[in-house]
C-alpha positions as CSV (number, residue, x, y, z in Angstrom):
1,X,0.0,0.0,0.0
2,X,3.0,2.1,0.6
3,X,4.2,1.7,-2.8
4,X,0.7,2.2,-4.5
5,X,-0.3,5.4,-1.8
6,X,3.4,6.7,-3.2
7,X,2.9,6.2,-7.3
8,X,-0.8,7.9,-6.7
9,X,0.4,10.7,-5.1
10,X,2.9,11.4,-8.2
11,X,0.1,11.0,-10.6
12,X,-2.4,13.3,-9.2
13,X,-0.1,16.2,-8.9
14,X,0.2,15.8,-12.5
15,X,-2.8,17.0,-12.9
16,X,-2.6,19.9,-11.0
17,X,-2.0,23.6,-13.0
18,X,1.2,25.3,-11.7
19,X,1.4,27.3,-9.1
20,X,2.2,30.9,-11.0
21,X,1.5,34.7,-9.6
22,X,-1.9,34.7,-10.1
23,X,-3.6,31.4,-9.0
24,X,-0.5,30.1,-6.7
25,X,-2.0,30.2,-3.4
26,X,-4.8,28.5,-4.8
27,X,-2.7,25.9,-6.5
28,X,-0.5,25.2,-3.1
29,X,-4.0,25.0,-0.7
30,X,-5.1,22.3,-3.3
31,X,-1.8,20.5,-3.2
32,X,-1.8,21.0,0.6
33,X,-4.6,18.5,1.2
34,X,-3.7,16.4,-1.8
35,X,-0.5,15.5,0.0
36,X,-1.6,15.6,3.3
37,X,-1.4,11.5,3.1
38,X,-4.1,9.2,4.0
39,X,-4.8,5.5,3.1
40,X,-6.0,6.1,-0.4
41,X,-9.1,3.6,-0.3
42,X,-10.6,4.9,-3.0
43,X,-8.0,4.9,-6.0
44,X,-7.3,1.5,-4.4
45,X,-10.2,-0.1,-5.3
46,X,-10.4,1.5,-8.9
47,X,-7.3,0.3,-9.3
48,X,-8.0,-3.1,-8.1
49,X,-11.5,-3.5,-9.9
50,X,-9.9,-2.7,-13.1
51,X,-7.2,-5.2,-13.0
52,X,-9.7,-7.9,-11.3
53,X,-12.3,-7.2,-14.9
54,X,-9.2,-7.8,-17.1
55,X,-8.3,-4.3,-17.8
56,X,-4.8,-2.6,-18.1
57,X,-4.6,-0.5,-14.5
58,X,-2.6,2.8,-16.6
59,X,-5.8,3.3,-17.9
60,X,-7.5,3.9,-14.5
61,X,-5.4,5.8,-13.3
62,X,-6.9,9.3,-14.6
63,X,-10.3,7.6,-13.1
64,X,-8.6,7.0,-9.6
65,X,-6.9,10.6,-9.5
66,X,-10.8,12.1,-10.0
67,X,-12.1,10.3,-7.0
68,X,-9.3,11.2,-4.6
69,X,-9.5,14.9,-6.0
70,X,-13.6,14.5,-4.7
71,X,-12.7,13.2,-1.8
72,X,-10.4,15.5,-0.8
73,X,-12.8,18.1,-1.5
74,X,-14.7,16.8,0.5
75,X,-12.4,16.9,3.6
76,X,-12.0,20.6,3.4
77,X,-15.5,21.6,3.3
78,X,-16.3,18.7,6.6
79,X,-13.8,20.7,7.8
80,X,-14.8,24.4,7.6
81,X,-16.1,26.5,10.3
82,X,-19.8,26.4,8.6
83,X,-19.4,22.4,9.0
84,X,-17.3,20.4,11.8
85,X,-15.5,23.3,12.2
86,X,-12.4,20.9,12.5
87,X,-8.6,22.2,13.6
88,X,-6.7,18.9,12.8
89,X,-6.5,16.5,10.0
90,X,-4.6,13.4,9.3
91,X,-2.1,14.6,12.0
92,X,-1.8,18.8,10.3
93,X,-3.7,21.5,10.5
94,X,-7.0,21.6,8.5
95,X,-6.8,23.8,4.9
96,X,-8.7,26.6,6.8
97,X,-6.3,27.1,9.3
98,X,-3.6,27.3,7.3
99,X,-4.7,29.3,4.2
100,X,-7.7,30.9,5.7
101,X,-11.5,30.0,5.6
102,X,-12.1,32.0,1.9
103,X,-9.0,29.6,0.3
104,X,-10.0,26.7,1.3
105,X,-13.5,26.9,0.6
106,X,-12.2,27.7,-3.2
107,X,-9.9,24.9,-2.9
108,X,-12.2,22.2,-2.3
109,X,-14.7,23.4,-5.4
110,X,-11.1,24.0,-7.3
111,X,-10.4,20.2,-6.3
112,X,-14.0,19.2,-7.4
113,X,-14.0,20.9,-11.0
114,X,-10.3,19.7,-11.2
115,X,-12.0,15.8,-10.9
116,X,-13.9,16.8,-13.8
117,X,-10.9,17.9,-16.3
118,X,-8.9,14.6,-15.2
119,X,-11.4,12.0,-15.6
120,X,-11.8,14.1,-19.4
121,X,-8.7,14.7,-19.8
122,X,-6.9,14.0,-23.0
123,X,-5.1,11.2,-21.2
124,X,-7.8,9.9,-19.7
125,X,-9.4,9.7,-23.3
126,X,-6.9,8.2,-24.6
127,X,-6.0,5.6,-22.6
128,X,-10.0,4.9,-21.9
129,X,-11.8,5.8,-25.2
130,X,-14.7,8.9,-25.3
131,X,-17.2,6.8,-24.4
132,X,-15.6,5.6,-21.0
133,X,-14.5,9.0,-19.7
134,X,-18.3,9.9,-20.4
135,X,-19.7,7.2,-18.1
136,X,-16.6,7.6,-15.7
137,X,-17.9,11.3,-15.5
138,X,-21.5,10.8,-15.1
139,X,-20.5,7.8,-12.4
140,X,-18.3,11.1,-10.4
141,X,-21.7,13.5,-10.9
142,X,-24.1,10.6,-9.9
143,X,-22.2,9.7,-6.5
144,X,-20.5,13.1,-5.4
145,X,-24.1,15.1,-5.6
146,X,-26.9,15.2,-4.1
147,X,-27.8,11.8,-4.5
148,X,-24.9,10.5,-3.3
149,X,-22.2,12.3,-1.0
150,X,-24.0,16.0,-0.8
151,X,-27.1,14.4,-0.1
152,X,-25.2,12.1,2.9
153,X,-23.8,15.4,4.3
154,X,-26.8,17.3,4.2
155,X,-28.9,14.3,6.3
156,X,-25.9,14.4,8.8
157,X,-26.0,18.3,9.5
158,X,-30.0,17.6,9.8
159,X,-29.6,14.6,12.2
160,X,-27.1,16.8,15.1
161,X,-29.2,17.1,18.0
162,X,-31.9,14.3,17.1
163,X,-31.8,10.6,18.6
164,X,-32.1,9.2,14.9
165,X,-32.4,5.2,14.3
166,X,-29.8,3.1,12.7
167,X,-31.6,2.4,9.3
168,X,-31.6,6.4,9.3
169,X,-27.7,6.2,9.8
170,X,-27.6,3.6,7.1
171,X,-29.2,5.3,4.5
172,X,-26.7,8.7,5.3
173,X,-24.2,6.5,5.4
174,X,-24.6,4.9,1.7
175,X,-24.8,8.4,1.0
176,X,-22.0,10.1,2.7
177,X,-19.2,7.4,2.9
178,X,-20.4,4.7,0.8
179,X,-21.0,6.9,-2.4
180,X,-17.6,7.4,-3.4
181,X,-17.0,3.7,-2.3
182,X,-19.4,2.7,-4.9
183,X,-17.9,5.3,-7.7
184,X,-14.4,4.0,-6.9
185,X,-15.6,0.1,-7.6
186,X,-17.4,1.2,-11.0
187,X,-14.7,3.2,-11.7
188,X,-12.4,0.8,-12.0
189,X,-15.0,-1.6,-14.0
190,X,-16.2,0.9,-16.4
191,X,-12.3,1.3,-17.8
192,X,-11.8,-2.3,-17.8
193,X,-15.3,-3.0,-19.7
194,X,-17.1,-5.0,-16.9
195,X,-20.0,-6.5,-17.6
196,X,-23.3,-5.4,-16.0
197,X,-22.9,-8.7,-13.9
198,X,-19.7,-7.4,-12.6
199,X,-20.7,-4.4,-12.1
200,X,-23.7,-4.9,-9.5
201,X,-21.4,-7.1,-7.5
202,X,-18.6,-4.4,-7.6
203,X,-22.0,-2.1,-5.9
204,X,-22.6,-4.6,-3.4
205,X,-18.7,-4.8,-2.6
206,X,-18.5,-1.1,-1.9
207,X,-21.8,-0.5,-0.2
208,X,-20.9,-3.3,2.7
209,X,-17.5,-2.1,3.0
210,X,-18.9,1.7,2.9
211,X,-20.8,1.3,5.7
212,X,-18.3,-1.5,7.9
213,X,-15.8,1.6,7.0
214,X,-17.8,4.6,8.8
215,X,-19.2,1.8,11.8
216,X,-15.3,1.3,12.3
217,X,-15.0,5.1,12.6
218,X,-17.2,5.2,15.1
219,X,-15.8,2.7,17.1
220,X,-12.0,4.5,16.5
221,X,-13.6,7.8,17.7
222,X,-14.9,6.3,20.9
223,X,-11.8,4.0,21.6
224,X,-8.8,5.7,20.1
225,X,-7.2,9.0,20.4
226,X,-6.6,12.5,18.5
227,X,-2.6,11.6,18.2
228,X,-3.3,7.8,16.8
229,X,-6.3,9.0,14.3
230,X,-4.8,12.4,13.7
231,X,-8.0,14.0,13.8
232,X,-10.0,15.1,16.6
233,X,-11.9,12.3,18.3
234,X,-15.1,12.3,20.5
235,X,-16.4,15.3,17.8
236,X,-19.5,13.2,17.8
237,X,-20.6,13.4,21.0
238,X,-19.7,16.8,21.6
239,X,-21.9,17.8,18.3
240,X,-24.9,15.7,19.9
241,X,-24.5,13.3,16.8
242,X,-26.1,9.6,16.9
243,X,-23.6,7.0,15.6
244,X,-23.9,3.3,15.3
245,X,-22.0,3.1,18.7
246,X,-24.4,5.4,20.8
247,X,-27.3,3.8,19.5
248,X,-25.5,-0.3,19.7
249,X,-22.5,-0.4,21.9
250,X,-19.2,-1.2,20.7
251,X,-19.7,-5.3,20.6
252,X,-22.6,-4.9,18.4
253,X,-20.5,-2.7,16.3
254,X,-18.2,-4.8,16.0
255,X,-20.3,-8.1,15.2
256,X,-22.1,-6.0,12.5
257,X,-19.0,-4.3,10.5
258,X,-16.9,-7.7,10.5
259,X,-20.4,-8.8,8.8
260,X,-20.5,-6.2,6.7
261,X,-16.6,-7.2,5.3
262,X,-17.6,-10.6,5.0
263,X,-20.8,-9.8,2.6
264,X,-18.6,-8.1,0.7
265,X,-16.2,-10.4,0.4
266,X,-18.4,-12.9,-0.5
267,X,-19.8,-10.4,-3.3
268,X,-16.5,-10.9,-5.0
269,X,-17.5,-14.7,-6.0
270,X,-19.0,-13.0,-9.3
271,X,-15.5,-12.5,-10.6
272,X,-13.5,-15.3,-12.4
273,X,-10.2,-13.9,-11.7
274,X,-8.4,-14.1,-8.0
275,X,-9.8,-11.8,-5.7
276,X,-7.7,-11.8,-2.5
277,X,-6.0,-8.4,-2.9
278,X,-9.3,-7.1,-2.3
279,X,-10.3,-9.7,0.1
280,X,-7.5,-8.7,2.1
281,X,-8.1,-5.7,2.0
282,X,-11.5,-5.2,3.3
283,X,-10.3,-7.0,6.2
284,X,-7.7,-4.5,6.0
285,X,-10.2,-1.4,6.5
286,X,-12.3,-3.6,9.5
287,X,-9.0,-4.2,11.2
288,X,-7.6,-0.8,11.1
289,X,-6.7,1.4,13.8
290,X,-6.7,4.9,12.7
């Protein structure tokens, strides 16, 4: 993972425009989060789902930059004042505290549109074909709106304060966490040329680990601490939030997110070739510690 996190990394600053004058503080707020590290789950799994549907991983590479681009995004805006109002992320100060609230809230839609232009991008259309960077596109639009992602954070922000149930954590959690999960999995199919067969159990893959992923958080952010997650932890509570541990305990969490991993596992039976790279790996996320 080392070695993969490392070769991403390079890629994606490719993509970035340089740093001149005019747009430079821009450009290094952008490239601040970018390289902030992280564990890279979900150019991983493009990555992975392309070379497990017989495709040539190059070629997904544009796909995976896009997603980690959104994601990032993402981060900086869960991090604003307006938001979580966060001061730390993975182990550094958040965007906003370093380049001021303004920056960073043009960094992360800089970051978005940026997703856009690499998943088009004459590379990407070269090595994919017009026709895949289309679907790859309309896969980023589809999962990072409001039916996906945007739609997850806005049922969060509404749910601080209220004792919600756990099917109403479920479905914000698709949304939220497991959106991108799910774009990253098709991803990865739509540049190899899955079949529709592969690509429903890619879905099911990503959903299960999507939501073992954010139960796992919860656990962390009761059990662990700021310096081992590099983020603040207990946030929930503080904000009044309802996770799958207030509502279940820890043991239940537990029981259901090693469930979770083994549905998805078991999801990966549709593919003829070997699958353990991303067996292992989902066992790698449920076992994690920060």
């Amino acid at each position: 993972m080392s070695e993969f996190t490392d070769m991403i990394q390079e890629e994606i600053l490719s993509f970035l425009p340089p740093e001149d004058e005019y747009i430079g503080k821009l450009v290094a707020s952008m490239k601040y989060s970018l390289t902030a590290g992280g564990k890279r789950v979900r150019p991983m799994l493009v990555m992975e789902f392309c070379r497990l549907c017989g495709g040539k991983e190059e070629a997904a590479i544009p796909f995976a930059c896009a997603i980690e681009m959104i994601h990032t995004y993402s981060l900086i805006h869960d991090d604003l004042p307006c938001m979580d109002n966060d001061d730390l992320r993975r182990g550094r100060p958040t965007n906003h505290k370093v380049y001021g609230e303004a920056v960073a809230l043009l960094a992360g839609s800089g970051l978005l549109g940026l997703a856009f232009e690499t998943a088009l991008s004459p590379r990407a259309v070269e090595l994919n074909g017009y026709e895949k960077c289309a679907r790859a596109a309309a896969v980023l639009a589809e999962y990072s709106g409001p039916r996906g992602m945007l739609g997850g954070q806005v049922i969060d922000i509404e749910s601080e304060g209220k004792k919600v149930s756990a099917d109403h954590l479920e479905v914000m959690d698709l949304k939220k966490t497991g959106a991108l999960m799910v774009a990253s999995c098709l991803l990865g199919c739509i540049s190899a040329g899955a079949s529709e067969e592969q690509m429903k159990a890619a879905k099911e893959y990503a959903e299960n680990i999507g939501i073992a992923f954010q139960i796992v958080d919860d656990i962390l952010d009761k059990t662990s601490s700021t310096q081992e997650l590099g983020k603040p932890v207990g946030s929930d509570e503080e904000n009044d939030k309802s996770t799958y541990v207030s509502l279940l305990g820890i043991e239940k969490c537990r029981e259901i997110s090693r469930e979770l991993t083994e549905k998805a596992v078991k999801a990966l039976s549709a593919f003829d070739a070997p699958s353990d790279e991303l067996s292992d790996f989902a066992f790698y996320l449920l076992n994690r510690q920060n």
